[in-house]
N, C-alpha and C positions, 0 to 999 in steps of 0.2 A: 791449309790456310792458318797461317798465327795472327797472333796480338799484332805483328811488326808490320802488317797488312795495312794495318785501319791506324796505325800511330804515327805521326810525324818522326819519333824520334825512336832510338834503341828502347824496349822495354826494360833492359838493366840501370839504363841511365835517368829512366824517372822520379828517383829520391833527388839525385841534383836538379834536375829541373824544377823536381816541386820545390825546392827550399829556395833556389833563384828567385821562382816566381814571387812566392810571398815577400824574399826580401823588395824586390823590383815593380812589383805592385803596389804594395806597402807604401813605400816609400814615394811614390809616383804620385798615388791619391793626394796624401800625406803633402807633398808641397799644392798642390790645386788648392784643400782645406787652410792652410794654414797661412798662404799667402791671400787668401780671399779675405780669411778674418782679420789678417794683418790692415788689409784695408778699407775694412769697418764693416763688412758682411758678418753677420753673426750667424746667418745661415748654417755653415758647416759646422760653427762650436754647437749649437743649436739640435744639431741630427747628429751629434758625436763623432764627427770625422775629423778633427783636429788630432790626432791621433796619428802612434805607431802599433798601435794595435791590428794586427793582421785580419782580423775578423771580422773587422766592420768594412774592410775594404776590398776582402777580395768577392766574386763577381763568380758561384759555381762553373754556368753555364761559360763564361770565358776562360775559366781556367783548363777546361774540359775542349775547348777548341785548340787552345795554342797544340795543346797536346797533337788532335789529331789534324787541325790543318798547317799548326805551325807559328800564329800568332792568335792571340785575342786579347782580353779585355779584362780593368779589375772593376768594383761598383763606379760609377759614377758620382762627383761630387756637385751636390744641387749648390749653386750658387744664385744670387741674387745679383746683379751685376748696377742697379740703380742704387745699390748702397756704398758703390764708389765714388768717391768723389771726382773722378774724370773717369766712368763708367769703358771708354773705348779704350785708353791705353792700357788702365790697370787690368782691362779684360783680356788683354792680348799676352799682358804680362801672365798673369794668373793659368791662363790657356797654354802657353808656352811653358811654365816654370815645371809642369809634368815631363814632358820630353826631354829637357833640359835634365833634369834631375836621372833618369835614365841615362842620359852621354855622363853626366860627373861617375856616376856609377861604373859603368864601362871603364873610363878613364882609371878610375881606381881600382880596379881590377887590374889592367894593366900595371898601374906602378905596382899594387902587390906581387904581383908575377915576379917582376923584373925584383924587385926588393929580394923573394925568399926564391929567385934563384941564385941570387947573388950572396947571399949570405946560406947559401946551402940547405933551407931550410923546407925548398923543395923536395928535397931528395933525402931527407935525413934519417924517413920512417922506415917501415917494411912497405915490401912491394904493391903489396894491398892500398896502404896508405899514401903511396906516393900517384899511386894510380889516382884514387879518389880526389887527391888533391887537385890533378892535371884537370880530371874531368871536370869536377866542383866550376875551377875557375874560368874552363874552356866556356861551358856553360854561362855563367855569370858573366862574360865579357860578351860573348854573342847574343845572347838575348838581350841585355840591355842598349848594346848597339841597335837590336834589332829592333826594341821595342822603339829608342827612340826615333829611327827612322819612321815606322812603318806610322806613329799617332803625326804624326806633320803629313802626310796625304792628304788632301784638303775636302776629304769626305766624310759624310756625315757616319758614323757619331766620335770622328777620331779628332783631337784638338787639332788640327790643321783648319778643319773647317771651321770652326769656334773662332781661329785667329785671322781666318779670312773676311769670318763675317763682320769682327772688330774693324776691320781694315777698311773698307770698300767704303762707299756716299752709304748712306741711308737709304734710298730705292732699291739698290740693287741687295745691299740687306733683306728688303720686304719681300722681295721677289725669290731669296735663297728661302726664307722661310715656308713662302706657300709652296715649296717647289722641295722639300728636303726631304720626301717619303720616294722623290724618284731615286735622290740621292742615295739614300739606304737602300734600292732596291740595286744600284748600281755596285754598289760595294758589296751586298752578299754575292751577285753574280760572278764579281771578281774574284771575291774569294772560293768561292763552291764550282766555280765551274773551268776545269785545267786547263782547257784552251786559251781560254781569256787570260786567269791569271798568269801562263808560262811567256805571254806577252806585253803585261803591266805589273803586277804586284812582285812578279819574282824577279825580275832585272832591278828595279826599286831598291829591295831588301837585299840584294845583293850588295847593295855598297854598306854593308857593315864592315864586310870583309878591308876594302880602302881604309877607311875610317879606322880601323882596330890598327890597319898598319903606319897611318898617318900617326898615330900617338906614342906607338911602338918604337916606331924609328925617331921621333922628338925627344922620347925622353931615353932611351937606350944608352945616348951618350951619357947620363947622368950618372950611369952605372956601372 
């Protein structure tokens, strides 16, 4: 039995993973914080998350799952949502602008692809180099697709639920709330237990794959 056993991913390919993550995590908080304070919540300048500092944002214990089950999680960013001035939309906004920020990610990944293979700049190092490259970006385009697929699942604690709860009357809000510990028990079972997820979570996460080639083939002709 090896390492490759208990890990989602190759054991040689976790420096690119890790340096993905922090970028795609980073970055991910990083809009939650900064579009929140944009809209008068002080909360996040307040607890230092306004930031691209990787260290107030990344989330040990979720960094240590993507690993071995494939996806998780960076800190959460506490907001205060009655310091909006239209609390529901800006909360939707705010909630969404994480996921959102993971697909622009992706996306640019893509154009870099296509950019330095087009200008040779894929292929221009030693074979070492050229490898690390492929992987770097393979990496970087799949997990950010992935990540933002998988935070839009409308369970609790991923922004999909955040933007559901924004959406709905006000009752059925009340009702998500006294009811959101079933929720969390539904999404670790998903995630922890193979049966379930090889029939919900992983058809899901599969449409990165579409998605990587929806943007692929848009902008290819540009190249």
């Amino acid at each position: 039995m090896s390492w490759d056993d208990f890990l989602a991913y190759p054991i040689e390919d976790l420096p690119f993973i890790a340096l993905v993550l922090i970028i795609s995590f980073t970055v991910h908080e990083f809009a939650h914080a900064y579009s929140a304070y944009k809209f008068g919540d002080n909360t996040p300048k307040e607890m230092g998350r306004v930031t691209l500092n990787p260290r107030v944002h990344i989330d040990l214990l979720g960094a240590i799952l993507i690993l071995i089950a494939g996806f998780g999680w960076a800190r959460p960013v506490q907001i205060n949502p009655s310091r909006f001035k239209n609390p529901r939309v800006m909360g939707v906004i705010v909630s969404a602008l994480g996921p959102i920020s993971n697909l622009l990610l992706g996306v640019l990944g893509v154009l870099l692809v296509l950019i330095l293979d087009k200008t040779g700049l894929m292929y221009a190092g030693s074979n070492g180099v050229n490898l690390a490259l492929q992987h770097f970006f393979f990496y970087f385009m799949y997990l950010n697709f992935l990540l933002f697929i998988f935070n839009l699942i409308p369970l609790p604690p991923l922004d999909g639920y955040r933007i559901i709860q924004d959406l709905v009357p006000l009752k059925t809000r009340i009702k998500m709330d006294q009811n959101v510990q079933w929720g969390m028990y539904i999404f670790l079972l998903l995630v922890f237990l193979p049966p379930l997820r090889r029939v919900t979570l992983d058809p899901i996460l599969g449409w990165w794959e579409p998605l990587y080639n929806f943007f692929f083939n848009l902008f290819q002709p540009l190249f």
